[in-house]
KESE-780733 format. One record per residue (C-alpha): residue number from 1; x, y, z; residue in one letter. Coordinates in nm, 2 decimals, decimal comma. Layout:
REM residues N
REC   num       xx       yy       zz   residu
REC   NUM        X        Y        Z        a
...
REM end
This chain:
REM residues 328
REC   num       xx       yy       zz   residu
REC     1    13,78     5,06     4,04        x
REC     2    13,96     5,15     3,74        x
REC     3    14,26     4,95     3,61        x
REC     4    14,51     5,10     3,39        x
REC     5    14,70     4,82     3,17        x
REC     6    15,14     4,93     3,07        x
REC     7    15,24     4,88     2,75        x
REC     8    15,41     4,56     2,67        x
REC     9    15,72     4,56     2,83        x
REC    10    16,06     4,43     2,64        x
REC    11    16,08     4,31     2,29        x
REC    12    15,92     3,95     2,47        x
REC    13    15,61     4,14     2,51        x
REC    14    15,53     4,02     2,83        x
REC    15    15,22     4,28     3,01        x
REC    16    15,29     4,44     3,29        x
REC    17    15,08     4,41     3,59        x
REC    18    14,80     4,66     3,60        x
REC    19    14,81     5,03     3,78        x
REC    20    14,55     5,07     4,07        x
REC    21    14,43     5,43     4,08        x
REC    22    14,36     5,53     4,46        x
REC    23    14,00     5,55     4,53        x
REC    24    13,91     5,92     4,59        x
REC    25    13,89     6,02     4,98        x
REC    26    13,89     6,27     5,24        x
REC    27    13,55     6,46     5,38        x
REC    28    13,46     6,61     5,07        x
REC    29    13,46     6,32     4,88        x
REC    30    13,20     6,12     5,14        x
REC    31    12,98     6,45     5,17        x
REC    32    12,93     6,44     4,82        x
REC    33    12,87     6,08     4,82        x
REC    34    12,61     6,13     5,12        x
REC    35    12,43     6,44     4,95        x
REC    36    12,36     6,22     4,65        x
REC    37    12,25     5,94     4,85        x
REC    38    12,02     6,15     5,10        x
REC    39    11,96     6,45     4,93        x
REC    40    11,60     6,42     5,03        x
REC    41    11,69     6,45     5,41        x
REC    42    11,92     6,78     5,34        x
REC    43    11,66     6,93     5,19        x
REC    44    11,43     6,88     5,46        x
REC    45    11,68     7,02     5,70        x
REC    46    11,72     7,33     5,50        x
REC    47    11,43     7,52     5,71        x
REC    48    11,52     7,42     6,05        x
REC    49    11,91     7,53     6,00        x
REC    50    11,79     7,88     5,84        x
REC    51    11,58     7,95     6,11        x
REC    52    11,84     7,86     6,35        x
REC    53    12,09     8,10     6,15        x
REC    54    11,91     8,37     6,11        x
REC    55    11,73     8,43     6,45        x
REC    56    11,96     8,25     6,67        x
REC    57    12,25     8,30     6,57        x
REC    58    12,33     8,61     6,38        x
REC    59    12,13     8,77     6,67        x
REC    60    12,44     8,65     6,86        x
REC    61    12,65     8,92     6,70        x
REC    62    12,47     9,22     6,88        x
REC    63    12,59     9,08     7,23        x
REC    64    12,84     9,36     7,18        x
REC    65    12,61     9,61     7,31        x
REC    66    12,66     9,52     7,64        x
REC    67    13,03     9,63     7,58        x
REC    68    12,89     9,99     7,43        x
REC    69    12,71    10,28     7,54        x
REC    70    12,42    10,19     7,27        x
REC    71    12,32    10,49     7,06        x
REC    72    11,99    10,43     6,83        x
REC    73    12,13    10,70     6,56        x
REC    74    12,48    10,57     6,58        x
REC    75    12,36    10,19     6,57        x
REC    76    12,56     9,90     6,72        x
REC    77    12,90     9,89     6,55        x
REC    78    12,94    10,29     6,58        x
REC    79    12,86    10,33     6,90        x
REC    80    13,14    10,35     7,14        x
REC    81    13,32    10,15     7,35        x
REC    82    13,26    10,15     7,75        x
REC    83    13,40     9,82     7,82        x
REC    84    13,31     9,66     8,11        x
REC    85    13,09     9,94     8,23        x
REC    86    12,76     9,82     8,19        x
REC    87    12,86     9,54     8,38        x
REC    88    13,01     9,73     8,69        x
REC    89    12,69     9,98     8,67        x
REC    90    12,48     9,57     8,68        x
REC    91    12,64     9,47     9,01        x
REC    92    12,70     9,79     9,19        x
REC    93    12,27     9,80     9,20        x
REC    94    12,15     9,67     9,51        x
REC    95    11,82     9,51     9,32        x
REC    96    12,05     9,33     9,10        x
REC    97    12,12     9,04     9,42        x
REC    98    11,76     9,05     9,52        x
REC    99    11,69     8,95     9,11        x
REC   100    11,91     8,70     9,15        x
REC   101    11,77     8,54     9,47        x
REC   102    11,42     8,58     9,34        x
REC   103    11,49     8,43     8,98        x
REC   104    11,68     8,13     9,14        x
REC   105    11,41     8,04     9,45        x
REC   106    11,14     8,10     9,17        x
REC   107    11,35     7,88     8,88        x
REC   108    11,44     7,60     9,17        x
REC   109    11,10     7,58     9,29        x
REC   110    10,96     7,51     8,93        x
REC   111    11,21     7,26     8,88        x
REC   112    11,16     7,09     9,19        x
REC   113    10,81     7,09     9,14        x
REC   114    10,74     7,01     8,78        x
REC   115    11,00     6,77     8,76        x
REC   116    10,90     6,45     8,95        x
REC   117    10,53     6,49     8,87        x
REC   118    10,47     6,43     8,47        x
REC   119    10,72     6,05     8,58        x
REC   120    10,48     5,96     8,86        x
REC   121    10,18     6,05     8,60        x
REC   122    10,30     5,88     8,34        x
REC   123    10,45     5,55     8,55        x
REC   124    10,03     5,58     8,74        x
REC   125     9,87     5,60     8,35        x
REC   126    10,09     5,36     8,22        x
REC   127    10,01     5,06     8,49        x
REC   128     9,59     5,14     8,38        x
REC   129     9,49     4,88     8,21        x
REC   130     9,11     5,05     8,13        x
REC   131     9,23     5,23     7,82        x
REC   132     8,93     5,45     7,80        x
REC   133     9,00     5,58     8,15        x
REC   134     9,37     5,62     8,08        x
REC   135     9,28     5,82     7,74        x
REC   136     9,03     6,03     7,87        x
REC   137     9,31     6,08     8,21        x
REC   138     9,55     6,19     7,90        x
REC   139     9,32     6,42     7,75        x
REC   140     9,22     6,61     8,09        x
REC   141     9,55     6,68     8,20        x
REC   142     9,75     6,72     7,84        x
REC   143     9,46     7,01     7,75        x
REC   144     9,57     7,28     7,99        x
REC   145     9,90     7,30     7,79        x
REC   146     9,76     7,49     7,52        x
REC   147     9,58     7,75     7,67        x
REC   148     9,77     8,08     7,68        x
REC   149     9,98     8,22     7,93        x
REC   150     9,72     8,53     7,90        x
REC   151     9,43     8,35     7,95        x
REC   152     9,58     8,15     8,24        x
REC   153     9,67     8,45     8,42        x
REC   154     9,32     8,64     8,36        x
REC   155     9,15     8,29     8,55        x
REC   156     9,43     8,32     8,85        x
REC   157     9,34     8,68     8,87        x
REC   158     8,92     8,60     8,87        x
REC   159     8,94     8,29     9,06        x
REC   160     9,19     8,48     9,35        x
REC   161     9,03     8,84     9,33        x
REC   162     9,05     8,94     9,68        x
REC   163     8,64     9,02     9,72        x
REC   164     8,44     8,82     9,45        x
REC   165     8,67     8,55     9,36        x
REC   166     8,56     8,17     9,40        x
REC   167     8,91     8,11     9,63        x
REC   168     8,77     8,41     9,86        x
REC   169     8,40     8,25     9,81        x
REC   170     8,51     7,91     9,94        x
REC   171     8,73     8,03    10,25        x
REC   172     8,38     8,26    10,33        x
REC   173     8,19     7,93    10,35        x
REC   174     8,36     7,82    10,64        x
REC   175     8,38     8,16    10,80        x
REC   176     8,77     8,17    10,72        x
REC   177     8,93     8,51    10,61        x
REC   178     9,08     8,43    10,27        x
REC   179     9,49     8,53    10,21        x
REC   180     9,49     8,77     9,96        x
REC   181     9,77     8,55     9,74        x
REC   182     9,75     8,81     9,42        x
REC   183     9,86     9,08     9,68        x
REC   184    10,09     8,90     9,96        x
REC   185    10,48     8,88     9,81        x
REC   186    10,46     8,53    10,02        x
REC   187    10,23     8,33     9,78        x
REC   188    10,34     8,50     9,43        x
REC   189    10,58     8,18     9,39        x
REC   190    10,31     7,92     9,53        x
REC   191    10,07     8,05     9,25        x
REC   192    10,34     8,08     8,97        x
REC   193    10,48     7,74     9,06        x
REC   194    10,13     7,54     9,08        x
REC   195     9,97     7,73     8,81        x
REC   196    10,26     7,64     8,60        x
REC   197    10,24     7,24     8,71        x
REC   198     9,91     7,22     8,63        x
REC   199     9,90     7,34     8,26        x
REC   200    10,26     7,16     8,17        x
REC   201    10,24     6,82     8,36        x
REC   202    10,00     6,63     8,12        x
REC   203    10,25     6,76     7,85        x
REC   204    10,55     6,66     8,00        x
REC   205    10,39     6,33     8,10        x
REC   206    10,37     6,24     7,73        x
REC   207    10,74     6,21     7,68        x
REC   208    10,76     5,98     7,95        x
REC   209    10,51     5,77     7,85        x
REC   210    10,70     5,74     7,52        x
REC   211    11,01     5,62     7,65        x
REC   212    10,83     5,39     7,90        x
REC   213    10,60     5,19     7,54        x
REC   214    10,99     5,14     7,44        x
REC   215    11,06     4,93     7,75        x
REC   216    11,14     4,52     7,65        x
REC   217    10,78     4,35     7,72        x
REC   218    11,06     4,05     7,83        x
REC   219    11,18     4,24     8,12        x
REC   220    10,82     4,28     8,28        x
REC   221    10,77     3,90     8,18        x
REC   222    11,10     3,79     8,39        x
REC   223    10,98     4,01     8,64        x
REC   224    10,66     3,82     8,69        x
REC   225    10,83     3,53     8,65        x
REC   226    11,07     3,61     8,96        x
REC   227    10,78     3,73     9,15        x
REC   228    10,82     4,09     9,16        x
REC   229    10,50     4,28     9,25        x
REC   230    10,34     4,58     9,07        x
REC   231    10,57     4,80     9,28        x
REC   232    10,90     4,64     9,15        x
REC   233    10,85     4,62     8,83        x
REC   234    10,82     4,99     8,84        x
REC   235    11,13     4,99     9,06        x
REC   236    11,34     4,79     8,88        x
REC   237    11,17     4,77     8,53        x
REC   238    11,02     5,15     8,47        x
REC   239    11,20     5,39     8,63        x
REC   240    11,54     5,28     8,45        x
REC   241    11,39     5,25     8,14        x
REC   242    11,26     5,62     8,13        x
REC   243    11,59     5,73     8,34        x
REC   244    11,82     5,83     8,01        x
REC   245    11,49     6,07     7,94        x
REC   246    11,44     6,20     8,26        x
REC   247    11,80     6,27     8,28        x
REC   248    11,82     6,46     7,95        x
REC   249    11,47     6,70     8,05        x
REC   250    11,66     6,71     8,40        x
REC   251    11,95     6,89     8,25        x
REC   252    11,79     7,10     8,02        x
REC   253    11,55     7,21     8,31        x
REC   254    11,85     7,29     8,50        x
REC   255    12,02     7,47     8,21        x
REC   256    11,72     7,73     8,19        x
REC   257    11,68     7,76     8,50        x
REC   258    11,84     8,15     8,50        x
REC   259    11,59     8,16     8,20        x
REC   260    11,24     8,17     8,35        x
REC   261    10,90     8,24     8,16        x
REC   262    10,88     8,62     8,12        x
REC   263    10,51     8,64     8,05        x
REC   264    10,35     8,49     8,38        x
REC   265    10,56     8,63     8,58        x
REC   266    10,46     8,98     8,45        x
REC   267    10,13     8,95     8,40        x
REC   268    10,11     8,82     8,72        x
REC   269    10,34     9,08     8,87        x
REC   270    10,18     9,41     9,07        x
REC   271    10,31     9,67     9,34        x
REC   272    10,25     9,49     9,61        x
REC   273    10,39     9,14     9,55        x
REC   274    10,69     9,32     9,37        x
REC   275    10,96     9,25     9,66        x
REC   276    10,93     8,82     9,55        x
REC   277    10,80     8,86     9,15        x
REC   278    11,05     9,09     9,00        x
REC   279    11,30     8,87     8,83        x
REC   280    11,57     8,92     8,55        x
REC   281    11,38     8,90     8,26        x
REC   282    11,13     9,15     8,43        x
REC   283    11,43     9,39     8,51        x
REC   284    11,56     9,33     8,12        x
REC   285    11,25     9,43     7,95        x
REC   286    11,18     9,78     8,21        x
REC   287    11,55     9,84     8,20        x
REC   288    11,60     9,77     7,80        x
REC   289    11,27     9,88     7,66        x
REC   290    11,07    10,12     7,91        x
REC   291    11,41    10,29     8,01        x
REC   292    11,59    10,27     7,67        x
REC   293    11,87    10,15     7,85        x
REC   294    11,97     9,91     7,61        x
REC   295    12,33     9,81     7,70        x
REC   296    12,24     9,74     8,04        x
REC   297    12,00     9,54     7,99        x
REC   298    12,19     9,32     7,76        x
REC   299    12,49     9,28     7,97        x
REC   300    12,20     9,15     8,23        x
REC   301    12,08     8,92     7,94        x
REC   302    12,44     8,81     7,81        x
REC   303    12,55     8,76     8,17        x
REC   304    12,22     8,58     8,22        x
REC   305    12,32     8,34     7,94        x
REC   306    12,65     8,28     8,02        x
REC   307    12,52     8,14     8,38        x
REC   308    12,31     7,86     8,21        x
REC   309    12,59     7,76     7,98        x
REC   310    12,77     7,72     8,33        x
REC   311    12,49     7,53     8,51        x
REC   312    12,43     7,29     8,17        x
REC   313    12,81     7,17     8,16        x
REC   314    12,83     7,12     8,55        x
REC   315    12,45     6,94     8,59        x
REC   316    12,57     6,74     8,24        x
REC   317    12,89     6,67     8,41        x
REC   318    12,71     6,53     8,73        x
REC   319    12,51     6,31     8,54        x
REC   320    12,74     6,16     8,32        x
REC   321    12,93     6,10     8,66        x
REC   322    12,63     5,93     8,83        x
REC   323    12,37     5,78     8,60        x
REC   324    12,58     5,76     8,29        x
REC   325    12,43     5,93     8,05        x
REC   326    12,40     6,29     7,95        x
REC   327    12,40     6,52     7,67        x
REC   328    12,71     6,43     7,53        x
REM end
């Protein structure tokens, strides 16, 4: 800190006491004190905040076209204004309720599915004390996740084909007509669903299994020590370590839920299982790129949005009321 001294004072000479100069503050001051200090972190988050700019957010910007009758000459900002016509044109169609119903069983149905299932794998691997069984359980179940959407489709479409498909095959063994589940509106969500648990849950499982290594060895010690079994310590030792996790996928789950995978559910979609797989982001990309109809389709995407901005902030709310902790 810099001290300025007075002049001597009176013809007796005697010094003043020194000036203190205020230290510099205010926000600019301690970002510039932060950049020199962790200039290396910055730097690193330099990619991540351009991508983020540039294809999340100034993307954002054309959301106006849901307030416009879109021309491709014109472009976005000189086309003209129609107000809120797209969106009256969006709920006066009678297939728009029947996309919403469809989207929300099919979303709900995911969630309630693939939620539970990676905990219980991960709390079932983590109490394996053989670790080459629990690696090689890890492996088998984690692989499916990175096989493509495409190439998961093609093996539900060979394994279910109606005539020389193993599914047919096996029910033929036993002299049992086999559903036709490609082809029957009733089973398109049983095959999305289960198809979808199987290639996601040994991903899912590893976050889980992350938050349960940071659990305090000393709470499964006192736990012995109080003579808990196996059962309790998950109870009472696992589950609430891994429940500020689970709540945090929960929500985010719950926040997409209006947001469901496009690709599986077109690839899997065909004319006769239409009435149960056509969904909104089905209806978006035959509305928006087949028909041209491009400010329809993103008032259906905008409004879509502005649904699972509603969902987060209530589900967030509920869990900060219940479990006490959330997002924010």
């Amino acid at each position: 800190m810099t001290a300025v001294q007075a002049p001597p004072e009176g013809a007796a000479g005697v010094a003043a006491a020194p000036v203190q100069l205020p230290r510099p503050s205010g926000f600019s001051h301690r970002l510039r004190r932060s950049l020199r200090r962790h200039w290396q972190l910055y730097l690193l988050m330099v990619v991540p905040l351009a991508y983020f700019v540039i294809f999340k957010y100034v993307p954002m910007t054309n959301t106006v076209v849901a307030f416009k009758s879109y021309s491709v000459v014109r472009g976005v900002w000189d086309s003209p204004w129609v107000g809120m016509a797209n969106f009256e044109r969006l709920f006066r169609n009678p297939v728009f309720w029947t996309l919403v119903k469809n989207t929300l069983l099919l979303s709900g149905y995911t969630v309630l599915a693939g939620f539970p299932l990676p905990i219980l794998l991960a709390l079932m691997l983590n109490e394996v004390r053989h670790r080459l069984f629990r690696k090689s359980v890890q492996m088998i179940t984690y692989a499916p996740y990175f096989i493509s959407t495409v190439v998961v489709v093609s093996m539900l479409i060979l394994m279910m084909a109606p005539r020389l498909g193993i599914v047919t095959k096996t029910f033929g063994l036993f002299g049992i007509a086999a559903p036709d589940l490609l082809g029957n509106p009733d089973y398109f969500r049983h095959v999305y669903v289960w198809s979808d648990v199987w290639q996601t849950t040994g991903y899912s499982a590893v976050i889980y299994m992350a938050a349960l290594s940071a659990v305090d060895p000393a709470l499964y010690e006192s736990a012995k020590v109080d003579g808990a079994s196996r059962l309790r310590r998950i109870w009472h030792v696992d589950i609430p370590g891994i429940m500020p996790t689970a709540t945090i996928i929960l929500i985010l789950s719950v926040g997409n839920i209006m947001a469901i995978g496009f690709e599986k559910a077109y690839l899997l979609q065909n004319p006769l299982n239409l009435a149960q797989s056509e969904i909104i982001a089905t209806y978006v990309y035959k509305t928006g790129l087949l028909n041209a109809d491009f400010g329809l389709a993103t008032a259906v995407g905008l409004l879509n949005s502005v649904v699972n901005l509603f969902l987060l902030l209530v589900v967030n709310w509920v869990c900060k009321r219940i479990s006490g902790s959330g997002l924010w």
